[in-house]
C-alpha positions in Angstrom: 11.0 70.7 -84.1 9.2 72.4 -86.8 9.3 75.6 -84.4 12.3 76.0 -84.7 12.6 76.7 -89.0 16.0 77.3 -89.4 17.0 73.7 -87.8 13.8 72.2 -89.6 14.9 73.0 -93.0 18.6 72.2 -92.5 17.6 68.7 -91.4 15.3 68.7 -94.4 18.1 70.1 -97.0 20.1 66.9 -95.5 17.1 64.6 -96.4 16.5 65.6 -100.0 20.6 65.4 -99.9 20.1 61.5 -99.0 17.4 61.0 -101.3 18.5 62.7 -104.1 22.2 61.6 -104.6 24.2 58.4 -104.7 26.0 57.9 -101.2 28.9 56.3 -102.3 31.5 57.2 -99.6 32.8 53.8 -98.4 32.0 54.5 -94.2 28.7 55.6 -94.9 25.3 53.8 -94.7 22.0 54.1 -94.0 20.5 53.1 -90.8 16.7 51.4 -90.5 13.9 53.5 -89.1 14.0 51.6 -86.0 17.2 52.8 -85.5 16.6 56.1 -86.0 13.7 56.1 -84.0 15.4 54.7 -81.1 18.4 56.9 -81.5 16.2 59.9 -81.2 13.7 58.0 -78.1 13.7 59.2 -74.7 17.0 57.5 -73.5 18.8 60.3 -74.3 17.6 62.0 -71.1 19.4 59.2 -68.9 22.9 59.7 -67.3 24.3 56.7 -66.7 27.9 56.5 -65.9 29.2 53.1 -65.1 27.9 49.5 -66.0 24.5 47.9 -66.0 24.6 47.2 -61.5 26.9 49.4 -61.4 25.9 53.2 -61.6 27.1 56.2 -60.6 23.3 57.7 -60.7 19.9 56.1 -59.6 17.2 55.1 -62.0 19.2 52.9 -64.3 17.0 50.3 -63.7 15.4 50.0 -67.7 18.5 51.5 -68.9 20.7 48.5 -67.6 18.0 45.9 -69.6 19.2 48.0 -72.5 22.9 48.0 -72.6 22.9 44.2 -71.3 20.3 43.2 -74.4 23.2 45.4 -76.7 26.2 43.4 -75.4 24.5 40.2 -75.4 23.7 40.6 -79.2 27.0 42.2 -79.9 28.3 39.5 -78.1 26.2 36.8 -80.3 26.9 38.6 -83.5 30.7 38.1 -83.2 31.1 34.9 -81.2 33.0 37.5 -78.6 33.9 36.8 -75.2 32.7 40.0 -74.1 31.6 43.2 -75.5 31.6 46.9 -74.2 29.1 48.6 -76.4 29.6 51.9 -74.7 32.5 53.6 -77.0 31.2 57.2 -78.7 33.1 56.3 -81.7 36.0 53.9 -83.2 38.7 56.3 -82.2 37.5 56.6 -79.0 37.2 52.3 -78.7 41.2 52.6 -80.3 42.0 55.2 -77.6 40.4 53.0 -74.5 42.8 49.7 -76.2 46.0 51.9 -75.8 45.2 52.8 -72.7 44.8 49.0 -71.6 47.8 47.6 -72.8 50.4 50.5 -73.3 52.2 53.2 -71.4 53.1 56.4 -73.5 55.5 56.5 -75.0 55.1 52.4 -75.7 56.5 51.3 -79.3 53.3 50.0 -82.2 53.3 49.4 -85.4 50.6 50.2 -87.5 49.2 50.4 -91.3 50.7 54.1 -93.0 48.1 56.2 -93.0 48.8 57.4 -96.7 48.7 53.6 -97.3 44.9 53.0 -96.1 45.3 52.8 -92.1 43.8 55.2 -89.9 43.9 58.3 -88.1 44.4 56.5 -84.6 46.8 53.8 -86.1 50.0 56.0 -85.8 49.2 59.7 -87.2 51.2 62.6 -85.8 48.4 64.9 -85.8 46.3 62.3 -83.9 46.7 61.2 -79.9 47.9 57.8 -81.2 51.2 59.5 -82.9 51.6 62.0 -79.9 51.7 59.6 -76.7 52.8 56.7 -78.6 56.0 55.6 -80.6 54.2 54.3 -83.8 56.1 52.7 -86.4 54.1 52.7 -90.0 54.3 49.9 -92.2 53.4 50.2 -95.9 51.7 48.5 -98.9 53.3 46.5 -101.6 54.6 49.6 -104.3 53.3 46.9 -107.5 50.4 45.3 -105.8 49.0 47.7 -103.1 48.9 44.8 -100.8 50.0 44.4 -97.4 54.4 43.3 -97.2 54.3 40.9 -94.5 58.2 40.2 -95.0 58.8 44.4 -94.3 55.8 44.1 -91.4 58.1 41.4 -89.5 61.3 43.5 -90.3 60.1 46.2 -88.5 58.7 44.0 -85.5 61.7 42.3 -85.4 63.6 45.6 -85.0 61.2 47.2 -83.0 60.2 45.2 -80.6 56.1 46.6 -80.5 54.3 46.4 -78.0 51.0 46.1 -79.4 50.7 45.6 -83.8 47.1 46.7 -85.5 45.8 45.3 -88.7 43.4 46.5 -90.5 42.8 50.2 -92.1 40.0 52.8 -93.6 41.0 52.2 -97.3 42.3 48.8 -97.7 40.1 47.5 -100.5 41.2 43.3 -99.7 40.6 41.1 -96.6 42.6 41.8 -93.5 44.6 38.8 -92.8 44.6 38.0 -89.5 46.1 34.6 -89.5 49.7 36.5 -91.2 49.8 39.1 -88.5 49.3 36.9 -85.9 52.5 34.5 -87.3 54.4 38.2 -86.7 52.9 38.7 -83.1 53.9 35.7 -82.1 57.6 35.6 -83.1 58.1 39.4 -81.4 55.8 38.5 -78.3 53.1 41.5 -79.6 49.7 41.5 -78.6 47.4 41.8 -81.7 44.4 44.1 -82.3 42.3 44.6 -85.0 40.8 47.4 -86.0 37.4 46.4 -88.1 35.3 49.4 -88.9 35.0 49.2 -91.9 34.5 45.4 -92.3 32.4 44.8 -89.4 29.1 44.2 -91.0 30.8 41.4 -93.6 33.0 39.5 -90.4 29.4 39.6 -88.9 27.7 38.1 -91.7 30.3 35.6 -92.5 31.5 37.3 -95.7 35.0 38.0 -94.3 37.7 36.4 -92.3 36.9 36.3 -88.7 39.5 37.8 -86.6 39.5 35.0 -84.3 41.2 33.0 -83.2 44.1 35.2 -84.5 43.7 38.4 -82.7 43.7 39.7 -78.7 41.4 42.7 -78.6 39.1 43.9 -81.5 37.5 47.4 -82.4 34.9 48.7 -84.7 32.6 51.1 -85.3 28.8 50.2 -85.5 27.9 52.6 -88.8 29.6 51.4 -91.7 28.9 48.2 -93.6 27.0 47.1 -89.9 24.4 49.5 -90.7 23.8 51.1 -86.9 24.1 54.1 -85.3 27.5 56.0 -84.9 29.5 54.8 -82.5 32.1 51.9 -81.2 33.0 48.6 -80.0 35.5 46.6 -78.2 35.7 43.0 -78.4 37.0 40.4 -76.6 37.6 36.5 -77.2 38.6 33.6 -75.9 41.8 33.7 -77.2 43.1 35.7 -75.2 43.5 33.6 -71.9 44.1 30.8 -74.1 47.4 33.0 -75.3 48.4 35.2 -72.2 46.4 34.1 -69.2 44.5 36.5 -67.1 46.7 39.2 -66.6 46.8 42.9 -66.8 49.0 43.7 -70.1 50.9 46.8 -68.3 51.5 45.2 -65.1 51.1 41.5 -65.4 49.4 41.2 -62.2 46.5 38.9 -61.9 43.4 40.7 -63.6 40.0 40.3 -65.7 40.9 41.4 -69.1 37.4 41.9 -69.5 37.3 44.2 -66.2 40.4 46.1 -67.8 38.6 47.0 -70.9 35.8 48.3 -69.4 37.6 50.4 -66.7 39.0 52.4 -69.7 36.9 53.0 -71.2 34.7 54.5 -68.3 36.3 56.3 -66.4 39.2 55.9 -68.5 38.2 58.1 -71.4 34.4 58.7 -71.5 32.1 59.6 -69.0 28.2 58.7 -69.1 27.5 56.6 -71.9 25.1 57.5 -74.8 22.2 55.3 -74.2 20.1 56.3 -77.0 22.8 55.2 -79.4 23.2 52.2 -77.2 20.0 51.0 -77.8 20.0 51.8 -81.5 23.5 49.6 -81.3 20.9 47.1 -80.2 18.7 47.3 -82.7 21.5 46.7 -85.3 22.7 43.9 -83.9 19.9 41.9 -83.9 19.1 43.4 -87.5 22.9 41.7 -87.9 21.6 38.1 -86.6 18.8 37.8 -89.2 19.4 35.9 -92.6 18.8 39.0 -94.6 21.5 40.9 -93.5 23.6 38.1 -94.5 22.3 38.8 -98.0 23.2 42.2 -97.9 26.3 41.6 -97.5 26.4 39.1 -99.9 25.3 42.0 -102.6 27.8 44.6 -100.8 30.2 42.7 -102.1 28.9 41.2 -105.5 28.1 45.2 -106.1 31.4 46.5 -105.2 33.3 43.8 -107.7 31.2 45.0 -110.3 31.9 48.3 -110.3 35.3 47.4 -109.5 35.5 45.3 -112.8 33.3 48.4 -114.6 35.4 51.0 -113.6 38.5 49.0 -114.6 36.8 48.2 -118.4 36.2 51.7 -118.0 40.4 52.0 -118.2 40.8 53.2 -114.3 43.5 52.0 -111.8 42.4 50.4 -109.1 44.9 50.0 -105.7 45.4 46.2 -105.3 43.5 45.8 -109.1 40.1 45.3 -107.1 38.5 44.7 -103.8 37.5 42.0 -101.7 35.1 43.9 -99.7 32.9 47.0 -100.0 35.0 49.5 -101.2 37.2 50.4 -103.8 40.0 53.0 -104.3 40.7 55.0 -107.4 44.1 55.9 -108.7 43.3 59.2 -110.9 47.1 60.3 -111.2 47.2 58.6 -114.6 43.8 60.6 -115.4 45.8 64.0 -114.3 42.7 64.9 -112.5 43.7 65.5 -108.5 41.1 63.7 -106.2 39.8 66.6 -104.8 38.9 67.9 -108.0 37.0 64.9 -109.1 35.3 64.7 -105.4 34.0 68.0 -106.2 32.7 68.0 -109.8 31.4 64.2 -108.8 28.8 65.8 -105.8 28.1 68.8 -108.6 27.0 66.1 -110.2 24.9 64.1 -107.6 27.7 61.2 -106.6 28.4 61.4 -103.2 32.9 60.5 -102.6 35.4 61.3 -100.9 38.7 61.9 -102.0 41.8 59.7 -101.0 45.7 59.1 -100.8 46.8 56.2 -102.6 50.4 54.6 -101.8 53.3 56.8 -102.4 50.7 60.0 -103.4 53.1 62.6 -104.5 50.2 65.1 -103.2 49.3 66.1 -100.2 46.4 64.7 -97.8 44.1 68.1 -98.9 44.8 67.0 -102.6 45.6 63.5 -102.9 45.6 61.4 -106.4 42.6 59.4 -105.4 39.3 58.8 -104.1 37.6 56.3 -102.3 34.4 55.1 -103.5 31.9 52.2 -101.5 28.5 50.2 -102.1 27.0 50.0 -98.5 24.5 52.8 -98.8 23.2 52.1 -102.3 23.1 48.4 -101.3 21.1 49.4 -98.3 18.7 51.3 -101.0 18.0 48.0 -102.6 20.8 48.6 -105.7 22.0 45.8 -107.3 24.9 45.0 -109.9 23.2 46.7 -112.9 23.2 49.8 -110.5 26.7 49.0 -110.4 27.8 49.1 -114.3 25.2 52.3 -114.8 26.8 54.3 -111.9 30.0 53.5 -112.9 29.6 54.8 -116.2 27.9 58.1 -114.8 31.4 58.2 -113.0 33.4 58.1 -116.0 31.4 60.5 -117.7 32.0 63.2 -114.9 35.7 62.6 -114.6 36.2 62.5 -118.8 34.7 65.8 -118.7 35.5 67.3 -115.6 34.9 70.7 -116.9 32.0 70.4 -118.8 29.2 71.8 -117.3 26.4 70.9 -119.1 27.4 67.6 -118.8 27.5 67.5 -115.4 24.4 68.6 -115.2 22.7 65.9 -117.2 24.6 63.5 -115.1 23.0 64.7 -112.0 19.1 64.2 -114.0 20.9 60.6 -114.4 21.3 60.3 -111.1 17.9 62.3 -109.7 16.2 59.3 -111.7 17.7 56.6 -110.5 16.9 57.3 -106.8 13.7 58.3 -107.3 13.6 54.4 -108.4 15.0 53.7 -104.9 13.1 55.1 -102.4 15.1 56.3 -99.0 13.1 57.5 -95.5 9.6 57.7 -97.4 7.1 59.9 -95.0 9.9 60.6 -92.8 8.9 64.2 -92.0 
């Protein structure tokens, strides 16, 4: 690769980018070197299109051990029925679910965007608000949490086919046991959409989605610490609630068979087997005790810079978190949260900015940001990291336009991750 310069020294601007600032963007992480390495191995030569047995193409022989070790950890990891490891992304895991169990123009209700859902939950620039009739539910105005009494108006009135819980900036647990009280009394199937908590459901830190929900996504990169890509799960439950039958037709039919069909060749043609076997990796990474530490210290660091930036006199949505990440309210601040995005990376600190409930600004503006602990947990940070970055924070957005100040902010934070080593010797 080193040939080739001008690639070379992007990838390397991206490194020292890593290294050299504090990722703090809640659906970020850092992956082992085993993953990488994998990720970037041979696989990526193979077309495989189909299943392990299966194939559309010869020589799938070592591939097929791969994907079958990859679903038979994913498998472990979530106490799942079945697994189908194969989706390029979470979208693209949402999109195969729709395409199982509705018809367009089918009714679903899903969390607001605005409100901490998701792109694919309902948005009318997205496929999901195009071929399907979403109906958005909203937050709590006081609390930021989650109004089951409007959620079951709107079922009731609706009549959904399908309901999703779970979101990109919700900062609490997703509770699966409520949603599934509301399923049940409109006849709804249930998904959940867990990319962002993945890593803690897997670990034990979070509610389990079973035996509360039909069919689960996730993606594999946020707090589970793999590649990029998706997942669909299966349990159980779901034969135990509806029998084996196919959700559009109610013929006769493996659920499991269903899932996989569309995904390939439903919406995705040869699978990515690279990233599959870097999905493997992780998984197993998952199973070991240590991960279940991590997670432990995901957590304890996001509370403390929750309870920091709070002390600090910030707004949090929903006054804290429950997970790993934590969302901002800056409208009280009268800094926008693309503003404070910007002069926060000037200054070395890696966010993004956010809507909170009932923004008065627009999605390019918004009155928040979102801010996580995953990757500076993955670089060994721990809660006194916490309470120092969170003041580094504060010092950015008191003097948002103070250069010099930003500057010594960004020394601050050079510092501290050169106490934190990230990729060492990687090129």
């Amino acid at each position: 690769m080193k040939e080739d310069i001008k690639l070379f020294n992007a990838i390397t601007e991206e490194l020292n980018r890593e290294r050299n600032t504090l990722e703090m963007i809640a659906s970020e992480n850092f992956t082992s070197r085993n993953v990488l390495d994998v990720v970037g191995s041979i696989l990526t030569n193979k077309y495989a299109e189909g299943y392990p047995g299966k194939r559309y193409y010869g020589g799938c022989e070592a591939v097929d051990k791969v994907e079958n070790i990859a679903k038979q950890r994913c498998e472990e990891l979530f106490k799942a029925d079945h697994a189908n490891v194969q989706p390029h992304s979470g979208s693209q895991a949402n999109m195969a679910v729709f395409l199982t169990f509705l018809n367009p123009g089918d009714t679903v209700i899903g969390l607001n965007l605005a409100h901490g859902g998701h792109l694919t939950h309902g948005s009318k620039v997205n496929f999901s608000g195009q071929f399907y009739n979403f109906i958005s539910y909203n937050v709590d105005k006081e609390t930021g949490l989650v109004n089951f009494e409007e959620i079951m108006k709107l079922a009731k009135k609706h009549k959904p086919k399908l309901i999703i819980c779970g979101g990109s900036a919700y900062p609490r647990f997703i509770e699966f046991k409520e949603f599934r009280k509301i399923a049940d009394e409109v006849n709804s199937y249930l998904m959940a959409d867990i990319a962002h908590p993945s890593g803690l459901i897997a670990a034990g830190e979070h509610p389990s989605p079973w035996p509360y929900c039909d069919i689960v996504t996730s993606t594999t990169h946020k707090t589970l610490r793999g590649p990029r890509g998706g997942i669909i799960l299966l349990g159980n439950d779901f034969k135990n609630r509806w029998g084996i039958v196919a959700p559009k037709s109610g013929r006769v039919k493996n659920m499991s068979e269903l899932i996989d069909s569309s995904v390939m060749p439903g919406i995705q043609g040869g699978p990515l087997m690279h990233v599959i076997a870097g999905k493997a990796i992780a998984f197993k990474e998952a199973l070991q005790p240590e991960f279940k530490e991590y997670c432990k210290q995901i957590i304890s660091n996001a509370k403390t810079l929750a309870l920091t930036m709070k002390e600090l006199g910030y707004k949090l949505i929903t006054d804290g978190t429950d997970t790993h990440l934590i969302l901002i309210d800056l409208s009280d601040k009268k800094i926008t949260g693309r503003l404070a995005e910007s002069r926060l990376e000037d200054a070395g600190i890696t966010t993004n900015k956010n809507m909170i409930p009932y923004d008065q600004k627009s999605p390019f503006v918004t009155s928040g940001i979102r801010i996580g602990t995953p990757a500076l947990t993955s670089r060994g940070m721990k809660n006194q990291e916490m309470i120092f970055i969170a003041n580094l924070i504060d010092k950015v957005l008191s003097n948002i336009e103070n250069d010099k100040i930003i500057i010594d902010v960004k020394s601050d934070v050079k510092e501290l991750c050169s106490s934190f080593k990230l990729y060492e010797n990687l090129i």
